[in-house]
N, C-alpha and C positions, 0 to 999 in steps of 0.2 A: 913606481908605487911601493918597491919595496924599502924604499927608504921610506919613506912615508911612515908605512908601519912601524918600521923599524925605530921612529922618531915618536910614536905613540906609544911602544913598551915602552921605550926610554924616561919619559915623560909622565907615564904611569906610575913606574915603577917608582921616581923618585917623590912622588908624589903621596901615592900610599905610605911611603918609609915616613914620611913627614907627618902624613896622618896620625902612626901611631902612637907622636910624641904626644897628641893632643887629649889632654884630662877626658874620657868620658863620663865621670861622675862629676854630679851638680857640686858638691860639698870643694871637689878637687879646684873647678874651675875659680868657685868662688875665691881661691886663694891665689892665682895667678895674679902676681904682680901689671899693673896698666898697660906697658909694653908686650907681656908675656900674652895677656889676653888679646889684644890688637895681633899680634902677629896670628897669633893659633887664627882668629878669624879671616886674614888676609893668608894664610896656609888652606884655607878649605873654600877661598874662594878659586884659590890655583888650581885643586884637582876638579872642582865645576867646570874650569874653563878646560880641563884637561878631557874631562865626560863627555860635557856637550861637546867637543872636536869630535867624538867619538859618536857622538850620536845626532849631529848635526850630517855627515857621512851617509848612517843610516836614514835620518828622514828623506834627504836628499834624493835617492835611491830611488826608495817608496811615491813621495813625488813622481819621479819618474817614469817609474813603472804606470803611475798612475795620472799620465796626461791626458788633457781633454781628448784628441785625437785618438787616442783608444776608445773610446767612448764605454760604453759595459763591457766591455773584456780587460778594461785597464784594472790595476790592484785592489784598489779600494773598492771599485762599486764589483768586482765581482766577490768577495768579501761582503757587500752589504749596506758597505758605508757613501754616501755620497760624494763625502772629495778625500785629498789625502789627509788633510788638518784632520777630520772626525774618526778615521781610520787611527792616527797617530794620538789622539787625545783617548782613545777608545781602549789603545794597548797600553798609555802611556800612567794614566788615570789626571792627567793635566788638566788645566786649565783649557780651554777654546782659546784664549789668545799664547799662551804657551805654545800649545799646538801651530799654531797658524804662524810663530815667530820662528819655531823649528823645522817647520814647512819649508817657507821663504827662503830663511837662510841655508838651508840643506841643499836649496834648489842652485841657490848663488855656491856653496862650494863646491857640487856636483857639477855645476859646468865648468866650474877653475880647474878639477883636478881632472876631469873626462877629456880636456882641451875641442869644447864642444865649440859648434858656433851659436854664440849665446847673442842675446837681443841686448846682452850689456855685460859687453868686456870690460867695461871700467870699473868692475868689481872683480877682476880676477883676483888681484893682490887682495883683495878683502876677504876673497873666499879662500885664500893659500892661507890669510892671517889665522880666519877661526880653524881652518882644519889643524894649523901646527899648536894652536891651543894660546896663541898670542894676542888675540882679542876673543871677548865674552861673543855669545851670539843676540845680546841684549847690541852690546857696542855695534855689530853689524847691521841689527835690524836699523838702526840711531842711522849709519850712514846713508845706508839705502835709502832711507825715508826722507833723509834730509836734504841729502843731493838730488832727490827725485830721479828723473832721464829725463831724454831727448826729447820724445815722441807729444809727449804733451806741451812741448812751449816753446815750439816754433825751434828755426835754422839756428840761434844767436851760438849757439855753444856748441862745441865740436865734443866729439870723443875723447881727443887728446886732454881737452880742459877739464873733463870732469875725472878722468883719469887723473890727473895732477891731484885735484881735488883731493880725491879718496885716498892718494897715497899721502898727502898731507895730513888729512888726517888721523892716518893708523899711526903716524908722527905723535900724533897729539893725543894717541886716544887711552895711553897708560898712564895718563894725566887730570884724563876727564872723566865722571861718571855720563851712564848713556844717556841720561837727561842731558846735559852740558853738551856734548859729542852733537845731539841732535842740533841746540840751539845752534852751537858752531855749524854744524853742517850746512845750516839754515843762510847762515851769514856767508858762505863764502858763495854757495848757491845763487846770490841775491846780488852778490860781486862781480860775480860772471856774468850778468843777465841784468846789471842793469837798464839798459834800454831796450827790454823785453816786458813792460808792465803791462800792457795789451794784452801780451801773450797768458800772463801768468795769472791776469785778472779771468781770463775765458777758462784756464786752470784748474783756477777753485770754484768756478761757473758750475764747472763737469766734475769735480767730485763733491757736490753739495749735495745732502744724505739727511733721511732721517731715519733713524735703525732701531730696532727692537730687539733687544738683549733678555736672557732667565739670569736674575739675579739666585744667591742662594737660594734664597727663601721661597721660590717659587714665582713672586712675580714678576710683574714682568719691569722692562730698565727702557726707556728711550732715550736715546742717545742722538741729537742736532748737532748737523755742522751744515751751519747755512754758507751761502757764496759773500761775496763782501757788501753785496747791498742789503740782502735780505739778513747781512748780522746787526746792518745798522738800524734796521727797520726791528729785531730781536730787541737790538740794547736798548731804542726808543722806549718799545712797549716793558722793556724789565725795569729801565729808570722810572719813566712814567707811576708806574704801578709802586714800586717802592721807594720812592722821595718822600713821601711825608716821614720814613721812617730814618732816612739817609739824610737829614742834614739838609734838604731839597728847600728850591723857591718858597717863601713865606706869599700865600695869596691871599689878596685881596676881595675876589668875591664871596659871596655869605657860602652860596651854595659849595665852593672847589673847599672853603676853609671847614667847614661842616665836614667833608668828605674827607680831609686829611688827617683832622682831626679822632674821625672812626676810626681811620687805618692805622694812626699813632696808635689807638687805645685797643686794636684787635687782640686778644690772645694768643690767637695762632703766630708761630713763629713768619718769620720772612717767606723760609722757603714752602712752607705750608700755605701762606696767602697766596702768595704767587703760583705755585701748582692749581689751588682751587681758583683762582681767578681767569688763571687760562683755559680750565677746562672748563668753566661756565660761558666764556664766551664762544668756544669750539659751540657750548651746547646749542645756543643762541643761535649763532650762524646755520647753524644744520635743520635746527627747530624753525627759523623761519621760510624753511620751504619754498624760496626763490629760486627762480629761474638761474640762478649761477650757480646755488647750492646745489641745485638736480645735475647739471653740467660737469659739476668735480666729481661727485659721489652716488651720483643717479639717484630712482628714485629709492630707494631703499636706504630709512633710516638706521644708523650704529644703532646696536640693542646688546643689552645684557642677558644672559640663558643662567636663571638660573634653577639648579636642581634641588629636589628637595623631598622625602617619603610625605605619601598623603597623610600615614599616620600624626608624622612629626608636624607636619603642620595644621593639622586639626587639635593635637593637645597641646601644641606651643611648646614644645622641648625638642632638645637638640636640637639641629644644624643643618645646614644647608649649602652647599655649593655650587661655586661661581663655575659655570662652562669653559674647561679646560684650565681651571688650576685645581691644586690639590690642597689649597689653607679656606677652610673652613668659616661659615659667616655667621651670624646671628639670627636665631626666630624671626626678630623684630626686625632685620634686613632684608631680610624675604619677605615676608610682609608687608614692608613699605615699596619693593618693586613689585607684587604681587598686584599690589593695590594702583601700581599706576602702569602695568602692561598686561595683565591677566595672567592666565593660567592653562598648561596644554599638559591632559591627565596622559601619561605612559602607564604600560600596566606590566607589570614582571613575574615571571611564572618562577615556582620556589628557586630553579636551577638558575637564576639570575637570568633569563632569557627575556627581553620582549615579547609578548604576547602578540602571533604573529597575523599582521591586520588584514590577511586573507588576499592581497592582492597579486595578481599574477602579472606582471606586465614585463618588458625587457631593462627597462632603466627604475632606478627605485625611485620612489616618491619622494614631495618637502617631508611629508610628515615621515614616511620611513626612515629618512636621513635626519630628522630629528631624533627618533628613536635610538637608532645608530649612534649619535653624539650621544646621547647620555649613557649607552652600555659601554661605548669605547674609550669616551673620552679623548680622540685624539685615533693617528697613526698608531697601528696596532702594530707596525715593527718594531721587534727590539730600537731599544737607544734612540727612538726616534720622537723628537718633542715637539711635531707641528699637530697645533690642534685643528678642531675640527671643520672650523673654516676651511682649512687647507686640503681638508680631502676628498676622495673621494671612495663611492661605494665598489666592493668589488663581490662580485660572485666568486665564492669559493669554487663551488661546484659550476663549472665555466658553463656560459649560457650555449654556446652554439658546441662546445665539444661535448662536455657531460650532458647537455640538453639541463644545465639546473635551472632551476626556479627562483623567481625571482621573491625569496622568503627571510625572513630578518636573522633567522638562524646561518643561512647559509647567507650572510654575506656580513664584509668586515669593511672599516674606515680604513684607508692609506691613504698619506699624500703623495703625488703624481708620481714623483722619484720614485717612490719604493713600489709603486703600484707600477710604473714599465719597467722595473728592475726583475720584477716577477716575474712578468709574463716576456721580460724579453732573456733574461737568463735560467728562466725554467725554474726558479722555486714553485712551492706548491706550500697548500695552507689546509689542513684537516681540521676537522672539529671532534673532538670528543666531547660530548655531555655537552659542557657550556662551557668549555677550553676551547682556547684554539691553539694550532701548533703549526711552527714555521718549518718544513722540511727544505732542509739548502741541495741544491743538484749536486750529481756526485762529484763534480772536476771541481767541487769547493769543499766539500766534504764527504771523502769516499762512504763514510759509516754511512752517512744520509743521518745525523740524529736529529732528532725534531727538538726546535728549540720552542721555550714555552711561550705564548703572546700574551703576556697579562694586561686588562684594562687597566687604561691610563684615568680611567673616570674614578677621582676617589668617592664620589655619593656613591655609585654603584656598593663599595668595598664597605661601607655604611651600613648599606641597606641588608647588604650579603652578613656581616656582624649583628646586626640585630635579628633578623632570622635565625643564624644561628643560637642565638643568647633565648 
């Protein structure tokens, strides 16, 4: 190990010294000759590959400490956070896949350099590569990815082959960017395994996904990857839908040429038709209230929640928002869902509180847990963005220890995670006025300071602004 280090001054140091040939003023760079400029930029990709070595080590660790098999005592969730990725994007201020890339790869050189018995030694060499800082941890992730393992595609390929593999690659991989590294990875994966398509068709069977991603801006991102039949059945309905704009079969009858003819002369762009066209038929399917419709999705139709001051929408100004995001809608948006699902009055005392609906019982109500959604907007733990679908009610004041009540003051939204992370690692959750405050147990933080829980409901922060005003 101590050479190890001793290869990371090394590599540091000379690294930095090369740094500080590099112009940091705009006006400087502008005048670096074509070569001069390429190099400086292929010099500062050296010391990244030099950093992440260094900090691929640390994720790696972190990981560790925080395996499933720890369960709440492992790093992360006694911190807070759910896995290592959210721990490590939390300290890192990264991206979610940054994080999750420096996870992985931390994990793969943490077992290279631990001489662990790892569930895939054929990435030992890969994780020696990114620790001495000779391949990027983009280039790792590319291998891993591309080579896949064992476990999911049958006997065909031994350890030794995929080993070969990878060591072929890190051959190849000062050559390749990690897009290309993958492709290749992909092809030699496919070399090995030829007569494994059965296997590999059942493959992408089991990881066919449909995921929900926070774009910047707040909303939200879905992200498909169907299996191989259900992409052909994808491309069908994408061709289908946009051929009259693509160049597509010229028809023959009145009615299909009438309809090609609309979709040629739509304004909306491509990817705008095709968004609103899928989601009208989603609507369709769900609206027709069939016996297979109830079967997928029971009987409870998708609905939109949206918030909005009674004020504001008795004089038709200002704004209104959608349940669980924070980008604001239109008068005339609320009022057009107003007008085709109704209206459910909440009433808020000045301190921002719920007006509380007098009921005593052990579990809170729909409608309290309505309530609850619009004051919280979401999981009231720090960093945590599951709305309020996803949670559930918790008595501050615990029902069978404190004897509390079951009253809108004393009880807050979490989703499940952070709600047995409480009660199984002993946080505690106080309310002053109309705050609430996260106290962490002491073997996470001796001081005990209470950390603040702000609503995630931006209507609430609205309504709280215009009182004020």
């Amino acid at each position: 190990m101590q050479i190890l280090v001793d290869t990371f001054a090394d590599s540091l140091g000379a690294s930095l010294s090369a740094a500080e040939a590099i112009p940091s003023d705009i006006a400087m760079i502008s005048a670096l000759e074509h070569d001069e400029l390429l190099g400086s930029l292929r010099t500062v990709a050296e010391i990244r590959r030099v950093l992440d070595a260094r900090a691929s080590l640390i994720a790696g660790e972190i990981a560790h400490r925080s395996r499933r098999e720890l369960g709440y005592g492992g790093l992360a969730q006694r911190a807070g956070f759910r896995t290592p990725e959210a721990l490590i994007q939390h300290e890192t201020g990264s991206t979610a896949r940054d994080a999750s890339t420096l996870a992985q790869v931390g994990s793969i050189v943490h077992e290279a350099l631990a001489d662990a018995t790892s569930g895939e030694p054929w990435l030992t060499d890969v994780g020696i590569a990114v620790s001495d800082g000779t391949i990027s941890i983009e280039a790792a992730r590319a291998i891993r990815s591309g080579l896949g393992g064992r476990a999911d595609d049958g006997p065909g390929i031994s350890a030794d082959d995929l080993t070969h593999a990878a060591n072929s690659l890190l051959k190849e991989a000062s050559e390749l960017d990690a897009d290309r590294l993958y492709r290749r990875a992909r092809e030699l994966r496919d070399g090995l395994d030829a007569a494994g398509i059965a296997d590999r068709e059942r493959a992408l069977h089991r990881q066919r996904s449909l995921r929900r991603v926070r774009r910047p801006n707040g909303l939200s991102r879905y992200i498909l990857d169907p299996d191989l039949e259900s992409a052909a059945f994808w491309d069908d309905v994408y061709d289908k839908l946009t051929s009259p704009r693509r160049g597509g079969a010229r028809f023959v009858d009145e009615d299909d040429k009438s309809w090609a003819e609309a979709i040629a002369a739509d304004t909306r762009t491509t990817d705008q038709y095709l968004h609103d066209s899928i989601t009208q038929l989603l609507r369709i399917a769900l609206e027709s209230e069939s016996t297979e419709s109830h079967r997928i999705i029971g009987s409870r139709t998708p609905a939109v929640r949206v918030l909005v001051s009674a004020d504001m929408l008795a004089t038709r100004t200002g704004h209104g928002r959608i349940e669980g995001s924070d980008i604001p809608i239109s008068i005339e948006t609320v009022e057009r869902l107003a007008c085709t699902s109704g209206t459910v009055a909440i009433a808020f005392d000045e301190n921002g509180q719920v007006i509380n609906l007098g009921r005593e019982q052990r579990l809170y109500s729909g409608r309290q847990r309505i309530a609850l959604a619009a004051r919280d907007g979401g999981c009231l733990f720090p960093d945590c963005g599951r709305p309020p679908s996803w949670c559930e009610a918790h008595h501050i004041e615990h029902w069978h220890r404190d004897r509390g009540k079951t009253n809108l003051a004393d009880g807050v939204l979490l989703c499940r995670h952070h709600h047995m992370l409480l009660h199984n690692n002993h946080w505690e959750i106080v309310r002053r006025g109309a705050e609430y405050w996260l106290i962490p147990p002491a073997d996470v933080d001796p001081r005990q300071a209470p950390r603040p829980m702000p609503s995630k409901s931006a209507a609430l922060q609205d309504l709280r602004a215009g009182v004020a005003s």
